[in-house]
BAFI-3210 file (N, C-alpha, C; in Angstrom, 3 decimals, decimal comma, padded with zeros to 6 digits):
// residues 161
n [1|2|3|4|5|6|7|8|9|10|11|12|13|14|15|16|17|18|19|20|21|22|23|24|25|26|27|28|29|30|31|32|33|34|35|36|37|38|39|40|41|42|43|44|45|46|47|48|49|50|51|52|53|54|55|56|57|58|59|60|61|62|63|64|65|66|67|68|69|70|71|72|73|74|75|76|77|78|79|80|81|82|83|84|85|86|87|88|89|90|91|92|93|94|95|96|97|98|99|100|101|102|103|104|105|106|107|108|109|110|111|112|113|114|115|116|117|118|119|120|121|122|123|124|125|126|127|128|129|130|131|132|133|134|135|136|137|138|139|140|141|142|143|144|145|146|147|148|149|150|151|152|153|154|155|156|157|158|159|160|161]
n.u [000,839|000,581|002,677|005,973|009,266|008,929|008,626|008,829|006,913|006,307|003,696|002,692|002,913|005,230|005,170|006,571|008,236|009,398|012,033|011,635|009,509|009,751|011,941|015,602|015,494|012,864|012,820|014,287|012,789|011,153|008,674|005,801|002,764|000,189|-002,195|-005,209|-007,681|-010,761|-012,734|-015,414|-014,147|-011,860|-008,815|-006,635|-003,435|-001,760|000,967|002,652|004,890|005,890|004,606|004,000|001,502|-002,113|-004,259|-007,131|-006,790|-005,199|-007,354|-009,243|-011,908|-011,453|-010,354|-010,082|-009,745|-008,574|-005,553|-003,826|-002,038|-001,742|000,857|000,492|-001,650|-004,859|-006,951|-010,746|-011,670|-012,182|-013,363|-015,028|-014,210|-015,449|-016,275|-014,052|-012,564|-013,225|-014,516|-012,060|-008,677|-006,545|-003,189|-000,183|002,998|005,653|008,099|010,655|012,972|011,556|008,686|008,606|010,927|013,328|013,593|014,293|016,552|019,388|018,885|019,982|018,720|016,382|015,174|014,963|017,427|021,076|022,974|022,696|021,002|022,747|025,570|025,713|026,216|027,839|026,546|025,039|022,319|019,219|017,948|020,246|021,633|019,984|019,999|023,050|023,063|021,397|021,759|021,174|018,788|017,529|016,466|014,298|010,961|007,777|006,277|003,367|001,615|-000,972|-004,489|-006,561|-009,473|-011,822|-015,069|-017,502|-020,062|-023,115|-023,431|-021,166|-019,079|-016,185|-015,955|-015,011|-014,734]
n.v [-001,181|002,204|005,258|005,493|003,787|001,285|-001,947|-004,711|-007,178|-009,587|-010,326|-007,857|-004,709|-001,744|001,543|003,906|003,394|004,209|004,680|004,873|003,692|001,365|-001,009|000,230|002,922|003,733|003,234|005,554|007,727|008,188|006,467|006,000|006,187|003,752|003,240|001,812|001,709|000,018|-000,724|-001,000|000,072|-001,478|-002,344|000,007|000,740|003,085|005,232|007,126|009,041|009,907|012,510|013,938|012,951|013,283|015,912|015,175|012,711|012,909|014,101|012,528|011,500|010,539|010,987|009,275|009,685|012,478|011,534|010,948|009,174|005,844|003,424|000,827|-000,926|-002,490|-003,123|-003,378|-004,125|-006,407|-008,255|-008,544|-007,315|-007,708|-010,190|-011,824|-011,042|-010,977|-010,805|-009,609|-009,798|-007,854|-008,321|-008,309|-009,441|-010,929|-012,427|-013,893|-014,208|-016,441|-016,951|-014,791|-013,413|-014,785|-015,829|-013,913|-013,126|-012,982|-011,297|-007,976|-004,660|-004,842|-004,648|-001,884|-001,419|-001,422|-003,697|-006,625|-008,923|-011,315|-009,889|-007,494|-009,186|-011,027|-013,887|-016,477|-017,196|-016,541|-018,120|-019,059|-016,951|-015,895|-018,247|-017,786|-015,368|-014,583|-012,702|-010,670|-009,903|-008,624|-006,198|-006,364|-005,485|-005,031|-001,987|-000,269|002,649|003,314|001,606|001,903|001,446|002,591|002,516|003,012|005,075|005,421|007,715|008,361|008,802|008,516|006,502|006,017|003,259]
n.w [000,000|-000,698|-001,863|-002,593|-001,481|-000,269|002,030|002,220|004,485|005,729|003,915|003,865|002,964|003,997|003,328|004,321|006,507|009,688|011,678|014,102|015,133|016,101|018,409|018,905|017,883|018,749|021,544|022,141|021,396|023,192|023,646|021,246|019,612|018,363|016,559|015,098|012,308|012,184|010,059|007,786|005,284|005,688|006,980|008,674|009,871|011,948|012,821|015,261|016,204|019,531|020,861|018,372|018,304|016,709|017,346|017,703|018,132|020,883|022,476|022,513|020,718|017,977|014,837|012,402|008,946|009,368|009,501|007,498|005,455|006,596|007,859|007,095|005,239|004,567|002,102|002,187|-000,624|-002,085|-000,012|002,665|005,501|008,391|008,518|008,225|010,029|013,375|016,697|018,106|019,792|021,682|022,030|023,244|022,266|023,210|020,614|020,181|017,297|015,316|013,216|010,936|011,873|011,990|009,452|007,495|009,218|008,093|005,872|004,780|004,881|006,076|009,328|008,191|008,741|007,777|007,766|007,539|010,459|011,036|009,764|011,640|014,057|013,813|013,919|012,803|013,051|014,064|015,991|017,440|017,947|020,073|021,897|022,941|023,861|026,091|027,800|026,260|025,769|028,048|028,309|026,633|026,564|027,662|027,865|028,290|028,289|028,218|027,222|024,714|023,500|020,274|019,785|016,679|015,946|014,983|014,627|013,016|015,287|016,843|019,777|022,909|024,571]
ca.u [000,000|001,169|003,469|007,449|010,386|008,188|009,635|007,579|007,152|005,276|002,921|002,557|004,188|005,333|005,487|007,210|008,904|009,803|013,149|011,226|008,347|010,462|013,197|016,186|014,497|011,611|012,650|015,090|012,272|009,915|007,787|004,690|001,872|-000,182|-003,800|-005,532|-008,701|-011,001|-014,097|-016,248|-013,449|-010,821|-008,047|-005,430|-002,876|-000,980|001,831|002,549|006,145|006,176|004,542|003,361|000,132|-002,567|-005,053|-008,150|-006,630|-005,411|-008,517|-010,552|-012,205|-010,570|-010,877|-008,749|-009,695|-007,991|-004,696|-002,727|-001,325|-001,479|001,937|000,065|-003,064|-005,570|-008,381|-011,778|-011,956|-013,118|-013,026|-015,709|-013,824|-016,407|-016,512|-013,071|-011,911|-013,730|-013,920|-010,335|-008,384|-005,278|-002,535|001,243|003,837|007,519|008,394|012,285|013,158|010,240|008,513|009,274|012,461|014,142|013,634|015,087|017,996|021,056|019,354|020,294|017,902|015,017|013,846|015,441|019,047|022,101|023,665|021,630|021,257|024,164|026,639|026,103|026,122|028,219|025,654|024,685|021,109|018,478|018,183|021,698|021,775|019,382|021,118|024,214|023,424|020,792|021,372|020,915|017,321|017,074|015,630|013,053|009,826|006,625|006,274|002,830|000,755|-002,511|-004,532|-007,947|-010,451|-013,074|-016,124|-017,098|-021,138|-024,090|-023,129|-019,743|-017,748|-016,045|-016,283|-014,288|-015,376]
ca.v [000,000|003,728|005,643|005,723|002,795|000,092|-002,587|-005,646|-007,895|-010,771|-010,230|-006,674|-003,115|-000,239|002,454|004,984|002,495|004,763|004,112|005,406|003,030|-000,092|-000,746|001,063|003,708|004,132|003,813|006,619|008,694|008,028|005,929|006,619|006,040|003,132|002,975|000,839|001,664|-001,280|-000,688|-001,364|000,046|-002,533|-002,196|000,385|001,169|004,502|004,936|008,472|009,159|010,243|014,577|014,222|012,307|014,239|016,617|014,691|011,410|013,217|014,655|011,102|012,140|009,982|011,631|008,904|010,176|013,446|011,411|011,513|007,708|004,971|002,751|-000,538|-000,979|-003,813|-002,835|-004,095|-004,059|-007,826|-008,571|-008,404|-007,357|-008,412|-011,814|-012,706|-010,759|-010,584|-011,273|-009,166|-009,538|-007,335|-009,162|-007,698|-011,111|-010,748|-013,332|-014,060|-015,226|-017,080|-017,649|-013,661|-012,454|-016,258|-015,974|-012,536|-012,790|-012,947|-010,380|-006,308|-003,753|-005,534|-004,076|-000,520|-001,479|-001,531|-004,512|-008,250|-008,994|-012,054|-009,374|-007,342|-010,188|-012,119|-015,009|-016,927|-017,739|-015,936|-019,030|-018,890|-015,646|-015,470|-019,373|-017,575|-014,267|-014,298|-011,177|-009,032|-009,645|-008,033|-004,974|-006,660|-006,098|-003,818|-000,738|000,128|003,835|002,956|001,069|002,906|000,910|003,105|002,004|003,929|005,257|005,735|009,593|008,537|009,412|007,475|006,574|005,392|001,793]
ca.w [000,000|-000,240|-002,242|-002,028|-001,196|000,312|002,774|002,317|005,684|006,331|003,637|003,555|002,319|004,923|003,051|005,042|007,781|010,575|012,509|015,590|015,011|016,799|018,680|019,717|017,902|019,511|022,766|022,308|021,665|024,579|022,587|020,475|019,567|017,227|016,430|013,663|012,331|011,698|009,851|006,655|004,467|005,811|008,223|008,472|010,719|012,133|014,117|015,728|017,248|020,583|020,951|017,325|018,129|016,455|018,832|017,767|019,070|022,737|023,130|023,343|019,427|016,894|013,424|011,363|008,030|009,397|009,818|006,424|005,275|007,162|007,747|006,739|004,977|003,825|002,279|001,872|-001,926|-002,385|001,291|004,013|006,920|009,247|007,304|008,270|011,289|014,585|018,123|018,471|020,934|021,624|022,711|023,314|022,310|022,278|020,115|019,661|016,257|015,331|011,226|009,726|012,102|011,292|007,994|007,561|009,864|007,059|004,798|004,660|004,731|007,283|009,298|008,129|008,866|006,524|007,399|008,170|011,503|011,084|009,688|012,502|014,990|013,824|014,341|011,681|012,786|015,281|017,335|018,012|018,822|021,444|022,868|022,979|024,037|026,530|028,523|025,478|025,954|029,820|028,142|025,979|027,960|027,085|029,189|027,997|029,255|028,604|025,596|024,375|022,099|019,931|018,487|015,763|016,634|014,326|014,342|013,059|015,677|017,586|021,168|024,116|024,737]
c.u [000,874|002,093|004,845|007,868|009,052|009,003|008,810|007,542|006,251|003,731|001,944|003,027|003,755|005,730|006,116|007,708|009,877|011,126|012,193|010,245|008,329|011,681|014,031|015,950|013,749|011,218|013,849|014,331|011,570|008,732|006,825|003,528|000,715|-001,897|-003,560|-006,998|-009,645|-012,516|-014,442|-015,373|-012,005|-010,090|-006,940|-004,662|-001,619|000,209|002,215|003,872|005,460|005,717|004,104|001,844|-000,787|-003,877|-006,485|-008,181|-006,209|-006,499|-009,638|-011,632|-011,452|-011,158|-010,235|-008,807|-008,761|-006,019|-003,813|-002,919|-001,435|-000,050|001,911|-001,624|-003,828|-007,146|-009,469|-012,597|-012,610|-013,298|-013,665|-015,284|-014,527|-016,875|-015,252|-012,756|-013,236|-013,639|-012,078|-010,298|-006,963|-004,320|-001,054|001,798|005,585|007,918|010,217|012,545|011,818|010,137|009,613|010,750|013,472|014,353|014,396|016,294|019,130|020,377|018,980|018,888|016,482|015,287|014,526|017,089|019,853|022,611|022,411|021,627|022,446|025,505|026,587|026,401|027,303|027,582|025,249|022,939|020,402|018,472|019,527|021,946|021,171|019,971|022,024|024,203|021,960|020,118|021,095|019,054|016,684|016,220|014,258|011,758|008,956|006,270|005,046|001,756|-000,818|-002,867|-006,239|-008,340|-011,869|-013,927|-016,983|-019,272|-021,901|-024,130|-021,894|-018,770|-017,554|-015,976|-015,762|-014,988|-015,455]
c.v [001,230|003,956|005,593|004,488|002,041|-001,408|-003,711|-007,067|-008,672|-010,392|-008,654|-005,660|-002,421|000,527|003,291|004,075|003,385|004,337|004,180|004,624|001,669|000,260|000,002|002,694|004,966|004,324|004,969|008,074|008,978|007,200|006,633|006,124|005,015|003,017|002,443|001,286|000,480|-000,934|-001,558|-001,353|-000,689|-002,022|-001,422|000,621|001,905|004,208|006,271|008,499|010,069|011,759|014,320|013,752|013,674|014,801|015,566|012,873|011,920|013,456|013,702|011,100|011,730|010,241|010,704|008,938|011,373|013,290|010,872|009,418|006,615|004,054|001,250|000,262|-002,321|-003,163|-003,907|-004,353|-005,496|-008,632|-007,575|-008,492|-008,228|-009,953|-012,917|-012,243|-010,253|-010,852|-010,572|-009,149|-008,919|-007,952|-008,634|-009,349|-010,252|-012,048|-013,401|-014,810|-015,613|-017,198|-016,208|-013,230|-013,922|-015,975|-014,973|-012,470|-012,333|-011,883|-008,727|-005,877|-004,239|-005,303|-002,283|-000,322|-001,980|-002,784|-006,008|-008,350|-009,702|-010,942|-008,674|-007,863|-011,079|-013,296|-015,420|-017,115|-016,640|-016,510|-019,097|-018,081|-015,228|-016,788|-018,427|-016,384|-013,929|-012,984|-009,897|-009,136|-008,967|-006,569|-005,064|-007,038|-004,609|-002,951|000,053|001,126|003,523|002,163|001,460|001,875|002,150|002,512|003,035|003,966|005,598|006,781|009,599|009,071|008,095|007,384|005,714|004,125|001,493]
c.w [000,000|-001,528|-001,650|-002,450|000,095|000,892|002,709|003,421|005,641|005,482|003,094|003,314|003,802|004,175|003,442|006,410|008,410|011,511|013,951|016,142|015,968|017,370|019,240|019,386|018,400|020,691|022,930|022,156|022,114|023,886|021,328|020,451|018,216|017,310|014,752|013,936|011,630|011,507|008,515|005,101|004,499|007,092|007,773|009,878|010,853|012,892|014,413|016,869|018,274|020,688|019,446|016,836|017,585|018,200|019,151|018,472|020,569|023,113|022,745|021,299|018,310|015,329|012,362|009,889|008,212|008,930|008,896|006,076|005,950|007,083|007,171|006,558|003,766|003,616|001,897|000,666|-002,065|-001,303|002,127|005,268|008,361|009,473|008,699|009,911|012,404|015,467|018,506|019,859|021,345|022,505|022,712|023,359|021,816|021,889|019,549|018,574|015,515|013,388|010,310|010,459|011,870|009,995|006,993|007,989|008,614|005,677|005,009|004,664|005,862|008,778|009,099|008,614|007,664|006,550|008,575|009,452|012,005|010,965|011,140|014,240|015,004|013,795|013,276|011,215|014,391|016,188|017,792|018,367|019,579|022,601|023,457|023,700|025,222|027,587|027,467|025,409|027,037|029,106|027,057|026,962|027,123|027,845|028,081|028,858|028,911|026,616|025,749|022,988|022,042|019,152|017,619|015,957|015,070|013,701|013,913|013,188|016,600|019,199|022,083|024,365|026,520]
res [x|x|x|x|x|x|x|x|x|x|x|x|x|x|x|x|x|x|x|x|x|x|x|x|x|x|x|x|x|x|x|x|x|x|x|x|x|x|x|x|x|x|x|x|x|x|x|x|x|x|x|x|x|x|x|x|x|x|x|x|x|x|x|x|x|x|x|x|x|x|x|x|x|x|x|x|x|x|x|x|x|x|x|x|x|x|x|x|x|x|x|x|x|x|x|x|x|x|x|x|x|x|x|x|x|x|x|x|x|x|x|x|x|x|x|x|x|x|x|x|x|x|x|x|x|x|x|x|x|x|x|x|x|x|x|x|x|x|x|x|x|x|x|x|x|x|x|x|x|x|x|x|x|x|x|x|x|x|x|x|x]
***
């Protein structure tokens, strides 16, 4: 989806793939901020560094037509959202390695870095590099400020759940 240099992950394009969005990053800049809107016209989803959230999302009032691009997007062109996805349930997983960061390890540019994760590791493989290196994980942990679901109202606006 989107205009530009597109990064394509597990199935889908990031158009504009933010350094700040993940990672060392993102916690260098106090975090940020992600919402997904999930309606009739499919699923997209935002991401908002840290002080640049817009006003209509601080102030409880989610306008997400107002909010430019999305960073991912699936739309509902031949596909009944409602069909396929429901019952959500938001779930925070730190997954080490696993199907897409395995599969990736040994090549450049993923996730927005110059050199593979092996070159700069040295390591040949992800599972080996978390065997081998277990204290570099002590700072992998989710330090989340709050999580806000809206449902989207008759008067389409949306509304604190």
């Amino acid at each position: 989806y989107g205009p530009g240099n597109s990064k394509v992950l597990s199935g889908f394009r990031c158009p504009n793939f933010l350094v700040v969005s993940f990672g060392a990053g993102f916690n260098k800049n106090g975090g940020g901020t992600y919402a997904m809107q999930w309606d009739s016209s499919g699923i997209a989803v935002y991401f908002f560094p840290k002080g640049s959230e817009p006003a209509d999302l601080t102030n409880e009032t989610p306008l997400p037509n107002t909010w430019g691009s999305p960073m991912a997007r699936w739309p509902a062109t031949n596909c009944n959202p409602f069909q396929f996805f429901n019952n959500h349930h938001a779930i925070f997983d730190t997954t080490l390695c696993g199907d897409w960061a395995g599969s990736v390890w040994t090549l450049p540019g993923i996730p927005g870095q110059e050199q593979s994760c092996a070159e700069r590791t040295g390591v040949s493989t992800c599972e080996a590099f978390v065997r081998g290196n277990g204290m570099a994980m002590a700072e992998a942990y989710w330090e989340v400020e709050y999580v806000k679901i809206y449902k989207k109202e008759a008067r389409c606006k949306y509304m604190y759940k």
